[in-house]
N, C-alpha and C positions, 0 to 999 in steps of 0.2 A: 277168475284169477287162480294159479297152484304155481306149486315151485316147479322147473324147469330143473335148475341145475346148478349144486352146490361146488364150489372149489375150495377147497382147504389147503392155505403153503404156510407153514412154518409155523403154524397154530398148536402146541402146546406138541405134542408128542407126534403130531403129522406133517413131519418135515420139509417131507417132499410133496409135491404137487397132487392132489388127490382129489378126484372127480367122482360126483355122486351126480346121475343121475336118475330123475323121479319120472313114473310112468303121467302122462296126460291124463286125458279123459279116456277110460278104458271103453266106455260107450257112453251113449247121452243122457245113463242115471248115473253112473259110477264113475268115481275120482282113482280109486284102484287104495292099496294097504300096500307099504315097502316096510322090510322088515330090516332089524341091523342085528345081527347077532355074532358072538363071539365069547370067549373065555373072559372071567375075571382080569381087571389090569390091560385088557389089549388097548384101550382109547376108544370104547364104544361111545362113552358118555362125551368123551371129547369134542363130537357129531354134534351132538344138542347145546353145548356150552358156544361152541364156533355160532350155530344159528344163532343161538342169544348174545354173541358181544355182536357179531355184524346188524342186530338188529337195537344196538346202539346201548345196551346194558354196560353202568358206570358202575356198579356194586361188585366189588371182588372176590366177596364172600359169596353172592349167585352161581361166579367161576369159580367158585373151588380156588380160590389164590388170595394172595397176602399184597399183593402191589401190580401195577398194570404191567412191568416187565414176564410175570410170570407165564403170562400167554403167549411168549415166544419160546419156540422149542432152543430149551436151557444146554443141550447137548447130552453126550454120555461118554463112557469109556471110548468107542467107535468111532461118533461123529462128532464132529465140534458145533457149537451152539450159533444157530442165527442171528442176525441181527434186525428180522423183520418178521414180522406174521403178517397176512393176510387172508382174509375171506371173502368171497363174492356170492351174490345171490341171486340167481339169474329167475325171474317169475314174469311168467306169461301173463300180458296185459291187456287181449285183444278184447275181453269185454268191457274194459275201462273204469274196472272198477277202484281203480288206483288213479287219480284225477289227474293226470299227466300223458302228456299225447306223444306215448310210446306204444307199441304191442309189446316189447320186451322191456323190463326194467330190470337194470342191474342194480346190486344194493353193493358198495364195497368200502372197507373198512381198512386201511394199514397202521399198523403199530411200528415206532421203530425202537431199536433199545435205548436211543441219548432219548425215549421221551417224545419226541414227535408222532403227533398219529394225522389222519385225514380222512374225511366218506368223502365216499362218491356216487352217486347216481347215474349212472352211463356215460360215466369216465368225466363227468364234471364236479366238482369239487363242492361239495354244500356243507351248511350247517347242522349238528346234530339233530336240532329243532326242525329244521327241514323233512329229516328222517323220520322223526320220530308223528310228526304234523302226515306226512303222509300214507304210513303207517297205519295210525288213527284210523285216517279215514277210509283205509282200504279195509280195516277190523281187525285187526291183530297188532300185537306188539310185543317184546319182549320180557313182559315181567309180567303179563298174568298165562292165559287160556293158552296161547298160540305152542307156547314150549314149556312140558309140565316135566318137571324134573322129578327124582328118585325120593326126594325128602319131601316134597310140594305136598304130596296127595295126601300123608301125615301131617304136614307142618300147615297146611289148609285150615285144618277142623282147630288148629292149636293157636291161628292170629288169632289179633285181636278184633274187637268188632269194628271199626275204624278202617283197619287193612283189610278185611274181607270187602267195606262197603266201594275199595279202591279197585279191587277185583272185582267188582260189579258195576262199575263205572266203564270197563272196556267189556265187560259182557254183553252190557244193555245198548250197548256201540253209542254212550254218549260222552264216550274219552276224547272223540274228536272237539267235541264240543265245549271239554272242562279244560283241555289245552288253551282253547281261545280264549275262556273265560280266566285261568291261570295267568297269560298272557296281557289282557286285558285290564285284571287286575296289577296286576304288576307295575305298566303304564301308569293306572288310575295313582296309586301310592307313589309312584315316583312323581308325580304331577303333583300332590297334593303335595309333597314332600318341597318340590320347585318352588309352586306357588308362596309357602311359611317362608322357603328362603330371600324369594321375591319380594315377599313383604316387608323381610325385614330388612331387605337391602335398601327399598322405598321407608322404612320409616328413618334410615340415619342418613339417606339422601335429603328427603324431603327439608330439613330443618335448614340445610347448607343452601340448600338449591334456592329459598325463599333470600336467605345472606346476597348472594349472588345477584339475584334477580335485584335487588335494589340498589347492589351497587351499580349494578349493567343497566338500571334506569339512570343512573348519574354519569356512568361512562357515556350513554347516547344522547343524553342532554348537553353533554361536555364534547362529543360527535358532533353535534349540530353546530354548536359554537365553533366547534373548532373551525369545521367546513364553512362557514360564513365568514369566519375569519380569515381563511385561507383566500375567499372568492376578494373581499376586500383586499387582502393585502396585495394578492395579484393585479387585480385593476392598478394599486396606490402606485407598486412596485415595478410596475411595467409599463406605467406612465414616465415616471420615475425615472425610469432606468433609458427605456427611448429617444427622454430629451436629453437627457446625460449623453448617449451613447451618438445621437443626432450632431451635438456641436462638436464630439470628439472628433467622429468620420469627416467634420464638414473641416474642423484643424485640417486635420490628416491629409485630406484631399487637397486643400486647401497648400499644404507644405508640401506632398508630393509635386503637384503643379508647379510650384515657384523653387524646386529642386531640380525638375526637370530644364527651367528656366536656366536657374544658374550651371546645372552641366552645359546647355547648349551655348550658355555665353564663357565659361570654362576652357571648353573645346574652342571656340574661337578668338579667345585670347590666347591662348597656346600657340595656336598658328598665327597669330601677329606679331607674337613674340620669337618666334622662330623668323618670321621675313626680318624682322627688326635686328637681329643677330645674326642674319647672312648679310644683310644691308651696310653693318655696324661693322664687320668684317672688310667687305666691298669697300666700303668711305675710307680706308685706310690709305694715306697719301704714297704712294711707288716711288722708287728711286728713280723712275724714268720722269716725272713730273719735277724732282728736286735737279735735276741732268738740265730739263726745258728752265727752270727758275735761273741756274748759275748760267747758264748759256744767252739767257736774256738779261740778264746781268752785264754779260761780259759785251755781249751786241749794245748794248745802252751805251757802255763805258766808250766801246768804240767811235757810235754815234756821237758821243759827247765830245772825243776827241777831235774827230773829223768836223764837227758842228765848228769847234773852237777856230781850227785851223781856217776852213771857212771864212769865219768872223776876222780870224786876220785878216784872211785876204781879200777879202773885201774891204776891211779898214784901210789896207794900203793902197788899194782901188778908188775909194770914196777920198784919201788924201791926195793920189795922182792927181781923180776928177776934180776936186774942188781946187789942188794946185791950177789945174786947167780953166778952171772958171766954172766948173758944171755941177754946181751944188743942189739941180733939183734930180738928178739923174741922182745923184748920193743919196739923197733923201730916201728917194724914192725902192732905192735897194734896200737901203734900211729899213724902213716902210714893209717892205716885202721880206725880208728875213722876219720882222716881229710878227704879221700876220701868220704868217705861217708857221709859228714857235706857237703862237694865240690859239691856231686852230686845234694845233696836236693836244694842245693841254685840253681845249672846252671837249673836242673829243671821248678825250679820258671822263672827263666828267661826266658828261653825254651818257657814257658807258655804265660810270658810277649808279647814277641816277635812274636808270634804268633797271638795274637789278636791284636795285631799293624799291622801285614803285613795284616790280613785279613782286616782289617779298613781301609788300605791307597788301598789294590785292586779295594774297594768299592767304594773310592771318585776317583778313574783312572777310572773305569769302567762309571762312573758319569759325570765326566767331559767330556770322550771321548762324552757320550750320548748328552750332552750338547753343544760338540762343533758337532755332527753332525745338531743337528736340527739349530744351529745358519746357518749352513752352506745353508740347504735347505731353509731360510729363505732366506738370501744373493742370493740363487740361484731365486729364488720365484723374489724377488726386480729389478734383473737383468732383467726377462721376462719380467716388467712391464714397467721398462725403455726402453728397446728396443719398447713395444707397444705404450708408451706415446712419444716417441721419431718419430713414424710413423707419429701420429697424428700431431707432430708440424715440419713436412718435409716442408708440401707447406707455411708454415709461414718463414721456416732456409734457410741458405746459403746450398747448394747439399756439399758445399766442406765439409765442418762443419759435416753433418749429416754422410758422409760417414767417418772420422774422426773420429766419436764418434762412428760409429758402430765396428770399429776396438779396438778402447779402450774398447770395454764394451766386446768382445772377450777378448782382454789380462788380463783384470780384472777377469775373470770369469777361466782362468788358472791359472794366482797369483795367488788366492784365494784356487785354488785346493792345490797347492804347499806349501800353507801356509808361503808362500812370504811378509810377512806385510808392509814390505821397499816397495816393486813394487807395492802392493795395494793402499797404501797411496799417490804414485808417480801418478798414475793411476787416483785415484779420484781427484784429485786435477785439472789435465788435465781436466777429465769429465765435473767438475763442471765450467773451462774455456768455454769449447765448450756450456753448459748451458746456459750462461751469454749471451754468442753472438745470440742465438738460440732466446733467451727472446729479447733481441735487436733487434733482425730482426723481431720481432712481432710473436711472439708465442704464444701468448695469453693463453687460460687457460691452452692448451698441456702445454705449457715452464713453467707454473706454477706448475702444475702436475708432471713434468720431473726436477725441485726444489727441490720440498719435497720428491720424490725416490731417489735423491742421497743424500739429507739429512738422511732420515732414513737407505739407504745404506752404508753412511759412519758410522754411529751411531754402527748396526750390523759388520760389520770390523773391530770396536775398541773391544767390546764386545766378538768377536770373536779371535783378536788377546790375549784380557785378557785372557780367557778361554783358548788359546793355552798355553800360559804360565805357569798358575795355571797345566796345565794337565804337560807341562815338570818337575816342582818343585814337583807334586804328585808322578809322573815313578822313579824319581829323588831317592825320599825316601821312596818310596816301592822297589827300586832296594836293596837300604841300608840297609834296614831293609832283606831283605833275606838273605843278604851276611853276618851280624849281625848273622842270627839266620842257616845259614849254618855253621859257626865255631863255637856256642853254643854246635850246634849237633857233631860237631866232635872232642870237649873237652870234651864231654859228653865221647863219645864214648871210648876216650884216659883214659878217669878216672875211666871208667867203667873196659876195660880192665885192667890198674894197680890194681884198687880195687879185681881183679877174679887174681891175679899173688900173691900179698898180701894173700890172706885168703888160696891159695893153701899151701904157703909157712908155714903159721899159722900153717894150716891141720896136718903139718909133724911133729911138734912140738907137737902132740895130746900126748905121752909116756912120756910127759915129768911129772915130781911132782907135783902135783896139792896141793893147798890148799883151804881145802874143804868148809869152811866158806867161802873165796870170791868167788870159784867158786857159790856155794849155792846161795851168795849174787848178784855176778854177774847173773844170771839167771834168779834171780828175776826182779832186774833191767829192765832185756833184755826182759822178759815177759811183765812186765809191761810198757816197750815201746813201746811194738810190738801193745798192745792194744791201748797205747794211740795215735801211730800212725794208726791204723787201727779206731779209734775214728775219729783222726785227717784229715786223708783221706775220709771216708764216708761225715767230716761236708764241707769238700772242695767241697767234689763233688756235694752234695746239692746245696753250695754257688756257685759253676761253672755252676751249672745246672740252677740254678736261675736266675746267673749274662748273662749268654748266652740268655737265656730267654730275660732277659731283655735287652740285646743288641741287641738282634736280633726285638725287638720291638723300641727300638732307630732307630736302621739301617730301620726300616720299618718307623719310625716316620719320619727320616732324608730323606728317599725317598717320603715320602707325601709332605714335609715338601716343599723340591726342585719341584714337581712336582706343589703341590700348588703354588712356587712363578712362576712359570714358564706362570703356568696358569693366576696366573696374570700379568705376565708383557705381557702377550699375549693381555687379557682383557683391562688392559691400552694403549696399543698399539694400538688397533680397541677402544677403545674409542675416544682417539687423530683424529685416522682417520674419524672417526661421527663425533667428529665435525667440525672437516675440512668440510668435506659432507653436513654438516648442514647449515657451512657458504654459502659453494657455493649453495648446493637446495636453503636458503634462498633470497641468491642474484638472482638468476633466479626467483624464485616465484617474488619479489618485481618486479624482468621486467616484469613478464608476469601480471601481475593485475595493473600494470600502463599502459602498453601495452592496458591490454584489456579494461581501461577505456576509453582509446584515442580510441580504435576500437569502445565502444557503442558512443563513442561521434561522431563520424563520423560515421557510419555503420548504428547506431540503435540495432545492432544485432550481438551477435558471433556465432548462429546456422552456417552460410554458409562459416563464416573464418573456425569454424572448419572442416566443413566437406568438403573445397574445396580442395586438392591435386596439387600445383604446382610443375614446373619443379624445380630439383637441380640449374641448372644454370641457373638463373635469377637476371637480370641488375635491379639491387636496385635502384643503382644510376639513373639510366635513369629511372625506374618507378616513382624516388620520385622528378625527374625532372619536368614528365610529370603533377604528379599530381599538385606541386605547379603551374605550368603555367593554367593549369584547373580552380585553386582556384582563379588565378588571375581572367579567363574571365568571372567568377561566380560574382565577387569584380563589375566587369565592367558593367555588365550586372545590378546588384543591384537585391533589395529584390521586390517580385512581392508578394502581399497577394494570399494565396495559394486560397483560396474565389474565385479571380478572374474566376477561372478556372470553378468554380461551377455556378457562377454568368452567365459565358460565356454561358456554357451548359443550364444553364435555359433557358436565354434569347433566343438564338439560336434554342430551344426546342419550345420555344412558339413562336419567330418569323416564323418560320419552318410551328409550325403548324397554324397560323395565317396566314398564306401564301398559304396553303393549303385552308386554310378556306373560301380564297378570290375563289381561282380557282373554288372549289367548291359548292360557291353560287353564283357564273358566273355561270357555267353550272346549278343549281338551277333556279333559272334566265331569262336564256335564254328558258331553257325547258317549265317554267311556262307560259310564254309570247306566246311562240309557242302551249301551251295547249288553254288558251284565247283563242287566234286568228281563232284556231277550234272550239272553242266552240261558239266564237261572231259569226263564218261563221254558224253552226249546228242552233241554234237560230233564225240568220234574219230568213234564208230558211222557217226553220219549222212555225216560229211568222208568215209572208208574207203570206203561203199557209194556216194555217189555219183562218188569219183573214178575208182573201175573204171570206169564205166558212160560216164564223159568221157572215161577213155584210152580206150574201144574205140570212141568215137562220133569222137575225135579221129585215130586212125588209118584209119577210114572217110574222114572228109571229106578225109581229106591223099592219101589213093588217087583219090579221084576229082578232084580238082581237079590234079593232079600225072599221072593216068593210069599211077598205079602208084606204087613208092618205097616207103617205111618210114619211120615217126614213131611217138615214144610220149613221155608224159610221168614224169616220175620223180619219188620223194618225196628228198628229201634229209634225212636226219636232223639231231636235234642231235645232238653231244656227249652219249656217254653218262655221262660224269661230270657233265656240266651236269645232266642228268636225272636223278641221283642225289643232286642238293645238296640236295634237300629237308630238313629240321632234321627233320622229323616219323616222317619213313622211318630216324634214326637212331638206334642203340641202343647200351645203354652210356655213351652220353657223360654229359659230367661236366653234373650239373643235372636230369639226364632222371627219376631219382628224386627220393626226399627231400632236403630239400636241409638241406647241413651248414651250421656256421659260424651269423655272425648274420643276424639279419632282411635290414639291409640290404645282408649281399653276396647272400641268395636274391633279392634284389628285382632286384641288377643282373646278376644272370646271368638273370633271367627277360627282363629286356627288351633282353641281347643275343639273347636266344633270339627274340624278337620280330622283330628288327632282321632276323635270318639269314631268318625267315618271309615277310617282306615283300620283302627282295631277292630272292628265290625264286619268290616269287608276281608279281613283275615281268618277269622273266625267263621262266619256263615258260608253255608253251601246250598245250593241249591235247591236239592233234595230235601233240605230239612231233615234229615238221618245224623244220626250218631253212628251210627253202623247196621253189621247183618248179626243177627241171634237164628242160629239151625238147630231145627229140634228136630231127631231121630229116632224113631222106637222098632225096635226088629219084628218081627213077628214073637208073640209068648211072651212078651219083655216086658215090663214097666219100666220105665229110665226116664230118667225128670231131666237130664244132662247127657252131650255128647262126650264129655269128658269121663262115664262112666262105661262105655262102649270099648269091647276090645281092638288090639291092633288090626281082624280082616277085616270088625265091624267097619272099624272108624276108616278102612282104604277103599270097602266097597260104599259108603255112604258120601266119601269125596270123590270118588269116579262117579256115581249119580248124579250128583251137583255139577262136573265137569260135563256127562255128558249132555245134561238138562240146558248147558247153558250153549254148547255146540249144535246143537238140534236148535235151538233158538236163533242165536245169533252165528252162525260157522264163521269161522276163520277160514280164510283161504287154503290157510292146512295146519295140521296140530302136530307136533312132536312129542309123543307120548317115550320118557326113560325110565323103565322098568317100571311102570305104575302097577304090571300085575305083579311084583315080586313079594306080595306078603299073601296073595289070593292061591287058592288052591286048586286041583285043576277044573272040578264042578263049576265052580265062582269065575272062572279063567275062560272057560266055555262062552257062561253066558257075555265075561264084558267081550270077549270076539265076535261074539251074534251081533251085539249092540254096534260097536266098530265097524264092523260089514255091513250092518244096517246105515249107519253114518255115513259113510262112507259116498254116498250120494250128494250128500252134503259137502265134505271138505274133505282132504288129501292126508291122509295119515301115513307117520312115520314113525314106527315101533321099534324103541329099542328094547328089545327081552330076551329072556333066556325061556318061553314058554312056549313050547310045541303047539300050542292050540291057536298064538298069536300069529305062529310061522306058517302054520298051514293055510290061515284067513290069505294072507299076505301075498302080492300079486308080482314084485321084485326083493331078492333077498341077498343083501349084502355080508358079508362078513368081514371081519374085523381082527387081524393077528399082529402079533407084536414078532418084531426081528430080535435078531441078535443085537443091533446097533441100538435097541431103544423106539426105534422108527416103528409107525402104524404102519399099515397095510392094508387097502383092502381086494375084497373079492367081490364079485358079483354073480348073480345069477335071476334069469328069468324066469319063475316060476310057472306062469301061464303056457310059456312055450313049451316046457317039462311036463305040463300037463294034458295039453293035446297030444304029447306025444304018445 
């Protein structure tokens, strides 16, 4: 690995963009020497400061500056000041000695002026640790060997020994190694540090978390209860609620049905009542009817007139005849006018009696119809009884029920029989065996099995009236035919006398006539004939009419009876709605008080409704079981439901605090076991390379001195320091099991902790306090390097510098003016040494010495402008020299 190629923008006095490039491998022993030279004040040093902050130097005093803005070029008269520095460091990586799978590594660093900075490593953005971590391991770094500045090689011999041994830590290349261990360490102490916190957050948990736990045993004892109480009250409640909700729907249905009833008999009394009101309209007697009445009237009167007139003349006839002597011929007209006065009238009655019999057939025919339906009512009643009578069996006495099953038999033949005596004897019995039925607890059946012999006896009286009204109707419709069968057979007897009469007349035709009353009589007879053929046509109209309209009464009379029928029906099923309505009501009021006691216990009726228990299920022992529940619940008391949350937190983070411990135990222990390889990796490698630096240090001090003696020394620590280890201690009080309570073992563990951590701050690896160098010139005695002049004391820190370059090389070295206190003899030899080096690592010289310039294989220069701004120049010496 060697540098490739420096860029410099805005870095302290190098404004502008400025590119250094370094020679490769000049051949396959040599790295080649670049030199930088220039006047006082040009920004030569600048060069070496840039190397050192891009290689990640936090010390502002190393830069020459007071604050990190200082490394951005501040401006001058000429140019105005930046707001950015940057440095890149372009190094060839093709032997890999930099543990990253690049051939080129870029190293870049920006500054801004608000404060912002960033690295990067081939334009991705890392942490300084990153930098500095890889660094290490490539063997160089910014604050010892790699870049020696102008006061270093003085200020070297003048640390302390502490800081020299920090300088020998990236010499002996085992800085990679004391990063980890730094690292490592840091971890360890911060774990340690976790751990006391962890512990202490476990000891003011612990005490709550124990509270907790025993009330959260009473909370899931009170859980258990509860849940068992829940599982009972569910069965109790949805039993409960089922049968409740069973007789409501069966109401409900029950009254829907017989609503349905009553509209369709609703609707069909509406339209009865509508024929009955067009009917009632229609039956309204016409002026043409009251026209036929006065006109039949007035034909009667006439009749009556001409009848008279008649009657005289015939009296005057019967007094001629019997003047004559012919008094059966008189008779016998006489005779003959009364039968046929006799006929017209039985006629009329005839008539009469005839639309009598037809009206009383019609209310027999009515009645009968009336007593059948009362009957299938009665019949209907009876079925309902015998099924309301099942329903209250397991409530009744067996002896009773089957008692009453035999009376609702004999009831139900009386009733055929038209028995009213045995019916009424019968109910009367029923309604006993009822009484007792309800006594034995018959609940709503025995109330139900009430009101059907209520309304059954109701129907039986209704029914016995209606049998009667139908005997009193047969009764006299019987009368009325027997009436109007000897009407017909007076008729008949008059009829034939009146045809034995007019024969006998007949025979008397030869007898004298007198021709005026015959004439008049003729007239008479004509003129009756008409006015009874008048008289008859106006009957027949008014018969025509009156039947009409009778037969519209008899149709009005049958609406009439069907309408009331239809409403006593309709009243009937109302009666029974609201019966229905009482009892749905009375169930709804249980089942909504019911079901507020279920949200009040349950929370919920989704699972009463939808759970399905057994028919026969022990109420009483469920609702046993539940109050004794309710008791241990009483006993138990109320636990804030919190608690249970509160638990689980606690538990949750004690748990995981717990874990936390285990796990930075093993943190911990694995750290301490990483140390302990790494303190072993360390001495080994620190031990074998610092021989191999005093002997290469004792070398370069002979030749650059031309003889003398130098070597460098380890200084120990304190061996009791080195023995303070807690872990290395045995016997002490803790180191075993630990007595007493929990929390004095907690607090001697984390003294025990405390003593590991100041231990592991203080020890180092090496077991060093630092480096002690002792240097004697040639001819000298000197007990101290602090006795040594200033070229002594620059040539015997360039020996140690080169002692340790020949040992461990750096990739490349930045040497700034380390020969400026050597003279040119002393200047000679460290250029021999350099170009001898030079094999080894990539040097870059900044001096002001001819003897450096000449070694030197590219030579830059370095001039300040007028604006302030560096500059530089270049030149390739090599090329200059073949030439």
């Amino acid at each position: 690995m060697y540098l490739e190629k420096l860029e410099i923008q805005g870095f302290k006095s190098f404004a502008n963009k400025n590119v250094l490039i370094f020679p490769g491998m000049l051949d396959q022993e040599r790295r080649g020497i670049t030199a930088v030279v220039g006047p006082n004040g040009s920004g030569k040093s600048n060069i070496a400061d840039s190397v050192r902050w891009v290689l990640g130097e936090q010390s502002m005093k190393q830069l020459r500056g007071k604050k990190s803005e200082d490394v951005i070029f501040s401006g001058s008269e000429k140019a105005g000041k930046l707001g950015m520095a940057e440095v890149s460091m372009y190094l060839n990586n093709e032997d890999k000695k930099a543990p990253i799978d690049y051939a080129q590594v870029v190293l870049t660093r920006r500054l801004y002026r608000d404060g912002a900075s960033e690295y990067l490593i081939n334009n991705n953005r890392v942490r300084l640790i990153d930098i500095q971590m890889l660094l290490a391991k490539a063997s160089f770094g910014q604050r010892t060997y790699s870049v020696i500045g102008q006061g270093m090689v003085e200020g070297f011999l003048n640390t302390t020994l502490a800081e020299r041994k920090e300088f020998f830590d990236e010499a002996t290349g085992v800085k990679q190694f004391q990063i980890k261990r730094d690292d490592s360490l840091n971890k360890l102490i911060s774990s340690y540090e976790n751990l006391m916190q962890v512990d202490m957050l476990l000891s003011e948990i612990e005490p709550r978390l124990k509270s907790l736990t025993r009330q959260v045993n009473k909370l899931q004892r009170r859980g258990e209860i509860e849940a068992e109480l829940e599982e009972l009250q569910l069965n109790f409640y949805s039993k409960l609620w089922h049968d409740n909700n069973d007789k409501f729907n069966e109401f409900n249905s029950k009254y829907l049905e017989l609503e349905k009833s009553r509209l369709d008999k609703d609707r069909k009394l509406e339209a009865l009542n509508k024929k009955l009101d067009q009917l009632e309209v229609q039956n309204e007697i016409t002026e043409e009817f009251n026209g036929w009445q006065r006109e039949l009237s007035s034909l009667q009167a006439e009749k009556d007139q001409i009848t008279k007139q008649t009657a005289r003349l015939e009296a005057e006839m019967e007094v001629k005849l019997e003047a004559a002597g012919k008094f059966d011929l008189s008779w016998l007209s006489n005779k003959k006018s009364e039968l046929k006065q006799g006929l017209l009238k039985i006629e009329d009655e005839i008539r009469a009696e005839e639309e009598a019999a037809s009206e009383g057939k019609r209310a027999v025919a009515d009645l009968t119809e009336e007593q059948k339906s009362l009957q299938a009512g009665i019949q209907k009643l009876n079925q309902e009884l015998r099924e309301a009578r099942s329903f209250a069996a397991a409530g009744g006495n067996e002896k009773v029920n089957k008692h009453l099953d035999r009376l609702i038999l004999k009831l139900e033949a009386a009733e055929i029989e038209n028995d009213f005596g045995r019916v009424k004897t019968l109910i009367k019995e029923i309604k006993t065996d009822l009484k007792k039925i309800l006594e034995a607890g018959g609940g709503e059946a025995g109330k139900d099995l009430e009101r059907l012999e209520a309304e059954l006896n109701s129907l039986a009286l209704k029914k016995e009236e209606a049998f009667l009204k139908l005997g009193e109707a047969q009764s006299k419709a019987s009368a009325q035919n027997e009436r109007l069968r000897f009407l017909k057979e007076k008729k008949s007897q008059m009829g034939e006398e009146l045809a034995a009469i007019v024969e006998k007349l007949e025979r008397y035709e030869d007898r004298p006539s007198d021709a005026e009353s015959d004439k008049r009589q003729k007239g008479l007879k004509e003129k009756l004939d008409a006015v009874e053929k008048k008289i008859a046509d106006t009957k027949e109209k008014i018969g025509s009419f009156s039947r009409a309209i009778e037969e519209k009464r008899s149709r009005i009379f049958e609406l009439q009876k069907n309408s009331q029928a239809l409403q006593n029906e309709i009243n009937q099923i109302n009666n029974e709605l609201n019966e229905i309505k009482v009892g749905s009501t009375r169930y709804e009021t249980r089942l909504e008080d019911l079901e507020a006691e279920i949200r009040n216990e349950l929370g919920s009726l989704k699972e009463v409704k939808e759970l399905k228990v057994g028919v026969h299920l022990e109420m009483e022992t469920l609702k046993e079981k539940i109050e004794n529940l309710k008791r241990q619940l009483d006993q138990i008391g109320g636990i804030d439901p919190e608690i249970e949350k509160e638990y689980a937190e606690t538990k949750e983070r004690f748990d995981f605090l717990s874990g936390q411990t285990g796990d930075l135990k093993k943190a911990i222990e694995s750290l301490e076991k990483i140390i302990k390889e790494l303190d072993i990796v360390i001495k080994e490698r620190f031990d074998k390379e610092f021989k191999t630096i005093q002997q290469k240090f004792e070398e370069y001090f002979k030749i650059l001195f031309n003889g003398g003696a130098a070597r460098i020394i380890k200084v120990m620590a304190q061996e009791e320091e080195a023995s303070a280890n807690p872990q290395d201690k045995k016997g002490e009080k803790g180191a075993g099991p630990a007595d007493g309570s929990e929390e004095e073992r907690k607090t001697r563990e984390q003294e025990s902790n405390l003593k590991k951590i100041k231990y592991l701050q203080r020890y180092n690896a090496t077991g060093l306090a630092g480096i002690e160098i002792q240097a004697t010139p040639p001819g000298k005695k000197i007990g101290s390097i602090s006795m040594l002049s200033g070229g002594e004391r620059a040539l015997t820190a360039i020996a140690m510098i080169c002692a340790i370059i020949s040992v461990n090389p750096s990739p490349f070295v930045i040497l700034d003016e380390v020969d400026a206190a050597l003279d040119e003899a002393n200047s000679e030899r460290l250029a021999k040494i350099l170009d001898d080096l030079s094999h080894k690592t990539q040097f870059i010289v900044i001096t002001h010495n001819r003897a450096s310039m000449r070694r030197a294989n590219v030579l830059y220069g370095v001039t300040m402008q007028e604006d302030g701004v560096s500059k530089l120049l270049s030149v390739k010496l090599d090329e200059i020299k073949t030439r």
